[in-house]
N, C-alpha and C positions, 0 to 999 in steps of 0.2 A: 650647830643645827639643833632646834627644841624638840625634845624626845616625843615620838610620835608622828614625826614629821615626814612625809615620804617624797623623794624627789625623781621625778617621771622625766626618763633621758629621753631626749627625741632627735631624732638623726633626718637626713634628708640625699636624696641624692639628683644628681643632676642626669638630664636626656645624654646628655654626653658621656657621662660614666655610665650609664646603661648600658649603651652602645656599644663602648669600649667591652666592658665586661661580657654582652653576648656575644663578640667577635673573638673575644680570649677563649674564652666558652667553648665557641665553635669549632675554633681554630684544637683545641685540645681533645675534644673530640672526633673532629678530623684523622690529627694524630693516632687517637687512638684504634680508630677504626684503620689505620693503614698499616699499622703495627699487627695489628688483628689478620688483615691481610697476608701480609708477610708469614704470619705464625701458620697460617691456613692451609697458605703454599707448600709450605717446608712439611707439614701435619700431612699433608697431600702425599708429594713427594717420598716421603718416609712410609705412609703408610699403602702404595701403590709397590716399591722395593718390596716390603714384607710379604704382599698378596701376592706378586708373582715369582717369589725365592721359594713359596709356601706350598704354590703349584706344582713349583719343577723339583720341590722335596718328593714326590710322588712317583718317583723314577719308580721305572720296573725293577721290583729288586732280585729277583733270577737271573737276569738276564747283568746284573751289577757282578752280583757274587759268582756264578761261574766264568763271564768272559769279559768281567772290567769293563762293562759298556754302559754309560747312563743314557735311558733313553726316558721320557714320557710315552704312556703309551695313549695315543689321541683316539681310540676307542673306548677307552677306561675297560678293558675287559668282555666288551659284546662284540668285538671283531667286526663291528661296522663304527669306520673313523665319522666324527661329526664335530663341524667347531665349536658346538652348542655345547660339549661337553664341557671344553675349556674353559670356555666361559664364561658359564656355571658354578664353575667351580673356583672360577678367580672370581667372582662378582660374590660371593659368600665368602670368601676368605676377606675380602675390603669391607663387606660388609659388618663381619665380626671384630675386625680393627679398630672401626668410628665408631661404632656401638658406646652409646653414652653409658658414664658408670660412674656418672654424680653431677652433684650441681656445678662445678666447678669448669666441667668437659663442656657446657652450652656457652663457654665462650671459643670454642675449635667445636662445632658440634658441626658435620658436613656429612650431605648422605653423596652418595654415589648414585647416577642416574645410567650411565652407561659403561659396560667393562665388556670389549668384543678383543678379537683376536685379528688384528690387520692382513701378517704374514706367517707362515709357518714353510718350515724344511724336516722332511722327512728325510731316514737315514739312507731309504732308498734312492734318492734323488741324484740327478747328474750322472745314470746306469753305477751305481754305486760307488759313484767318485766322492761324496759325502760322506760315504760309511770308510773307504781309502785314509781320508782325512781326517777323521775324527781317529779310526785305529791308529794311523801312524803320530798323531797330538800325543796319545797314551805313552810313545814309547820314547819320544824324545828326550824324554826327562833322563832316561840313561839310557841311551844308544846316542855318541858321538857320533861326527857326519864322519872322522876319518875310518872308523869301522865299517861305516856305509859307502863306503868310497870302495873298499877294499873287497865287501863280497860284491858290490856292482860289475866289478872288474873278473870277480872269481864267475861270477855268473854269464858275463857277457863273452869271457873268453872259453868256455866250455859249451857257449848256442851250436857254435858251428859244428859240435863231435857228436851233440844231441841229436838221434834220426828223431823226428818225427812220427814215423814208420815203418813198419819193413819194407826194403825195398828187394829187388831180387834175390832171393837165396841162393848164395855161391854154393851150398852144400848141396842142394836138388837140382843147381846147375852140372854140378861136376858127377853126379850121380849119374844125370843124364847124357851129359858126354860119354863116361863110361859104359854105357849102354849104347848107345849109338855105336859105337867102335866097336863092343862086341858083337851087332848087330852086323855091321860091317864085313866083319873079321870071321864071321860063325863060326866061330870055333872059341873054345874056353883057354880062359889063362895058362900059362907054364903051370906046370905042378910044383917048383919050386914057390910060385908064388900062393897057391892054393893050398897051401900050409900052415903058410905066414895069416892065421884065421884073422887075429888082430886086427893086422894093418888092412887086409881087403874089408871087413865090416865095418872098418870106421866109421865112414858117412855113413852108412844105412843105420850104425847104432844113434849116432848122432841124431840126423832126421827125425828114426822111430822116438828120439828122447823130446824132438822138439813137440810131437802129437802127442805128449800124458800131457797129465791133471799137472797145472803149470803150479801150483801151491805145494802139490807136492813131491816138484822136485827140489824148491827150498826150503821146506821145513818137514822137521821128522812128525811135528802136532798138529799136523793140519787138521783133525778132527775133532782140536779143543778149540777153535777159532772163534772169533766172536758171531754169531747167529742172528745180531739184530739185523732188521729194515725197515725202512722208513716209504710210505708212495708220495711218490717226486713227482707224481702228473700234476702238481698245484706248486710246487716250485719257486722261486721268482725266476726264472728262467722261463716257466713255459706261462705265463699268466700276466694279463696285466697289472699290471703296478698302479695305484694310487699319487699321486704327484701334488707336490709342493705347493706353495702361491708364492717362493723366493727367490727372483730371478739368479738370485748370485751365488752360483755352482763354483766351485773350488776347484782348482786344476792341481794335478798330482803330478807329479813331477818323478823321474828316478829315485829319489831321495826316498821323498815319502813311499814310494812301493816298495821300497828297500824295509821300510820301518813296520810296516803292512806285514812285509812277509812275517818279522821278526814276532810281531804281533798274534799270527795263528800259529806261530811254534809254541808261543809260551802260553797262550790262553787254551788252543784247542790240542784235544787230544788226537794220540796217533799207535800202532801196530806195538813199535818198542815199548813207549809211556803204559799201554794196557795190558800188554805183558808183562809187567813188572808191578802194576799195580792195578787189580782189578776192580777194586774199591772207589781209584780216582775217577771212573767213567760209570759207577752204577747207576749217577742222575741222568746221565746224555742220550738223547736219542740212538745214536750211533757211536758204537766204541772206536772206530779208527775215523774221525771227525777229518783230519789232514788227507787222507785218502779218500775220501767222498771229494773234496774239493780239487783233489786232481780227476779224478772216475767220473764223478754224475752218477753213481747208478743207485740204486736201491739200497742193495744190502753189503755188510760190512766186507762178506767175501768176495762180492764180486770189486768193489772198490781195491780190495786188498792184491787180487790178483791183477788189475789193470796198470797197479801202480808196481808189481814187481816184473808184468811185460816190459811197461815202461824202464826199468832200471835193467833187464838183460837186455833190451836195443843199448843201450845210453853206454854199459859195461863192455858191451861186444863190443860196438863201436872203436870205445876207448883201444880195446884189446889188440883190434886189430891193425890201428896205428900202432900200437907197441910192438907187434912182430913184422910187420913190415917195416920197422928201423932197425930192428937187430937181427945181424948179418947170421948172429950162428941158428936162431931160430928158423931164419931164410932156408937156409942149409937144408935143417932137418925137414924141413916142409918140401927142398926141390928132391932130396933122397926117397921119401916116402911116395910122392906123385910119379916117381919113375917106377918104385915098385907096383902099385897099384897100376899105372895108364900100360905098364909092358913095354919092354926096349922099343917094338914096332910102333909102337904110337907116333901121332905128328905131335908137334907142336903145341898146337892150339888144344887138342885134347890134355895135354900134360900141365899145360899153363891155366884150365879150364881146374884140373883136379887139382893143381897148386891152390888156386881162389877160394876152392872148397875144403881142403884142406884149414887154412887160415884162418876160415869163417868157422869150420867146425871146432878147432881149436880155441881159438877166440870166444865161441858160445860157451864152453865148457868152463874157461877160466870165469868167465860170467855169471856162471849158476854157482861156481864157490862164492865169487865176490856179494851177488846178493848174499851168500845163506851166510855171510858172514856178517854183513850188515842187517841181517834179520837178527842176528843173534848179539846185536851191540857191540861191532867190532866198528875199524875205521879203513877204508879202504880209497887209496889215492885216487883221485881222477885221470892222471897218466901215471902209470903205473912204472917202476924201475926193474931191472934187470933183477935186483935182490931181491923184489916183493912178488914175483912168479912164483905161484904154487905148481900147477897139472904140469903133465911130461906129455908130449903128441905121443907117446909109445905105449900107455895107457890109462887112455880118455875113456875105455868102456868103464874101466874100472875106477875110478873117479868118479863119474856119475853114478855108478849103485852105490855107493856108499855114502856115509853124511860127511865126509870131510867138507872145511869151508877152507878159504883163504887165511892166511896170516894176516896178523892186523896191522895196520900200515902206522905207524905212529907221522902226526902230522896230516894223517887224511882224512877225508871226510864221512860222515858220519852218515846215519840211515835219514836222520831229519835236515840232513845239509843237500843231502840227494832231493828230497820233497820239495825243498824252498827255494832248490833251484828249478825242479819241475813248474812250482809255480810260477815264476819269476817269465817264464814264455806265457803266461796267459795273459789275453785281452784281462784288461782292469775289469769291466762288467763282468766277464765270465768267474773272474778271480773273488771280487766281491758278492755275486748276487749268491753263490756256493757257500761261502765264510757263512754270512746273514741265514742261509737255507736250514744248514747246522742249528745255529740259536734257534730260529723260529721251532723248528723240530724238537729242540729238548725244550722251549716254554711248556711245548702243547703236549708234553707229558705228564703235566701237572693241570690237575682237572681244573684247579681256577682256572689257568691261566690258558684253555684248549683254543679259545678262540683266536688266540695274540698274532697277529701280521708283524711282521716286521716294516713294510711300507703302512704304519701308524704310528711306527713311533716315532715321535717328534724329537730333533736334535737341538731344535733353535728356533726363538717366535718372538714376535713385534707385536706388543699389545696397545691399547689406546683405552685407556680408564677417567672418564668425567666427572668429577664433584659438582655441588651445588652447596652456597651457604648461605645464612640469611647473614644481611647487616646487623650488625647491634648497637652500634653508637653514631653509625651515620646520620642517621633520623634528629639527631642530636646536634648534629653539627651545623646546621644552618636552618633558623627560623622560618618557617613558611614552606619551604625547599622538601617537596615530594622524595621519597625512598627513592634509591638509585635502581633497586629491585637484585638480584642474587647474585651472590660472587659465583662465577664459574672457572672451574679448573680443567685443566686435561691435560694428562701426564701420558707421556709414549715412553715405554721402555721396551730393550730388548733386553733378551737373554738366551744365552748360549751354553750347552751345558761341556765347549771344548774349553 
């Protein structure tokens, strides 16, 4: 080729490879906008998990550290619940997620148009068979079900020995028999018996013990006792509750009330635990936390006293099956009722002062057994021949003084007594009490005065909407108008059991 010469290449192509090639075109562009799709979804997806993990990161954390409870609290702190909160606060958290942060991010570049709150469960809900559920999820990770099996059993067979309440006083019965008969009779006892000072005051010392200050006749410090109180006329007992949007309540079953109980022994505090350490309850509303949830009442001492009424019925009770099976105890009781009713007696006066007898005896061994179990010992449920402390021959002198029972090895304890007290409660009454506690020490803490516990959320179904534009669609087919926004919507739940 002669230098200088310049040779001008010329190409051509045909309608048919046009075609072809804007169909390849298309066709790859297609592709890539479905791929793009796909990346969107997943961008979506992923970024929907982080905003509402980011939410429920927001647990109350008082209510974490002292009683292992995570909750949301769906008023955020102003004690009026709103689901605008949540909201809110999940549609900034997705929003901070997609937030573009280069040129690279506008091919996943997606805003969020809608982030609402479908359903929510509060821990109130189901009369506190939610909050049952969630404490006993806490405990099953070490409490097997054959341990649960075993105090079900220990519980179920000690209902029947449980009074409820006093029922007739054999002691102010037999009192009054005796007094009838001497009304009777007007005339006074033998002088052999008017001697015998002991055995004729018994009852009357007895009775006169049942009318003191019931605290202190099981402990000698009743005047270091703990002094808080809390007002209970806002309660969840006495107030309505705020309720859910989630139909599907949890049924509790033996099991889980079993796990429940296990659950306010180890978390809340009680009488023993704040006598030994008075440090571990300086955050809590109430020092004896397990005694308000048997009591209801106010203050730490009136809770403390309802729940040591409750263990002299539960104690006598026991008691007095124990000497009405043993024959020599029998003895000493029919000996003593002849001396007091007088040879002249009937009957029924003498079998009247035996019942009182039994009951007075019986109460007395009751007042060691609590001050024993106040004092961290262990005392059986039915009691043996060998683990009798008091003599019917001096009950006066037993009650003035602090002696307590021997400690029963293998028997139960001050906090095994509580969890079976609780263990006869309705679940509502058992729960909305547990809850009353927490809410009570939050609102010790001035952030947190406002905090309900029917706001805090345990579990919630949200429904989060993206929008994104096309970017290579517009591409894929000549002529062919934008298909117009990718739309997403992601539903997730989350549970914090």
């Amino acid at each position: 080729m002669p230098e200088g010469y310049e040779m001008k290449l010329r190409g051509s192509m045909t309608v048919f490879a046009a075609l072809v090639f804007m169909l390849v075109a298309s066709m790859l562009f297609a592709l890539l906008e479905g791929a793009r799709a796909v990346s969107l979804r997943l961008y979506a997806d992923m970024t929907s998990e982080l905003a509402v993990e980011s939410v429920f990161a927001e647990y109350q954390p008082l209510l974490w550290e002292d009683y292992h409870l995570l909750c949301l609290d769906g008023a955020y702190g102003t004690g009026t619940f709103s689901e605008q909160y949540a909201e809110r606060a999940l549609l900034s958290r997705v929003s901070k997620n997609i937030k573009s942060k280069g040129v690279g991010d506008s091919l996943l570049k997606l805003s969020c148009s809608v982030a609402e709150v479908e359903e929510y469960q509060f821990l109130t809900d189901g009369e506190g068979a939610v909050f049952l559920h969630h404490a006993a999820s806490d405990m099953k990770k070490n409490f097997p079900l054959l341990a649960a099996q075993q105090l079900y059993e220990q519980y179920v067979s000690g209902h029947a020995v449980i009074p409820k309440e006093r029922e007739d006083d054999p002691v102010e019965a037999a009192r009054q028999a005796l007094a009838d008969q001497k009304q009777e009779e007007k005339e006074d006892r033998p002088k052999t018996v008017a001697e015998k000072g002991e055995e004729e005051n018994v009852l009357d010392l007895v009775s006169e013990h049942k009318r003191g200050f019931l605290l202190g006749m099981v402990l000698q410090e009743a005047d270091e006792l703990s002094d808080r109180r809390i007002e209970n006329d806002e309660s969840l007992e006495h107030r309505a509750l705020l309720q859910g949007t989630c139909a599907e309540i949890p049924e509790v079953n033996w099991y889980e009330k079993i796990l429940a109980l296990e659950y306010a022994d180890k978390y809340l505090s009680d009488y023993g635990a704040a006598a030994q350490d008075r440090a571990l309850t300086q955050n809590r509303a109430l020092a004896y936390e397990m005694e308000y949830v048997v009591g209801g009442k106010e203050s730490d001492k009136e809770n403390l006293e309802a729940v040591v009424g409750r263990l002299l019925l539960t104690r006598e009770a026991a008691n007095v099956v124990h000497i009405m099976m043993d024959g020599r105890k029998r003895l000493e009781v029919s000996e003593m009722a002849m001396i007091l009713a007088g040879v002249t007696a009937n009957a029924a006066v003498i079998k009247a002062v035996e019942y009182g007898l039994i009951g007075a005896w019986a109460y007395v061994e009751s007042v060691l057994d609590v001050r024993a179990l106040l004092h961290g010992d262990k005392i059986s449920f039915m009691k043996g021949q060998n683990q009798w402390t008091s003599s019917l021959m001096n009950l006066s002198a037993v009650l003035d003084s602090s002696l307590w029972a021997e400690n029963c090895e293998g028997g139960l304890s001050y906090q095994s007594y509580l969890k079976g007290f609780l263990f006869l409660m309705q679940e509502k009454q058992l729960a909305y009490r547990i809850m009353d506690v927490m809410e009570q020490t939050l609102r010790k803490t001035e952030l947190y005065r406002n905090c309900r516990m029917d706001s805090m959320i345990c579990a919630s179904d949200y429904a989060i909407s993206y929008e994104a534009d096309t970017l290579f669609w517009k591409f894929a087919i000549i002529g062919q108008e934008d298909i117009g926004k990718l739309v997403y919507r992601n539903e997730r739940s989350f549970s914090y059991e």
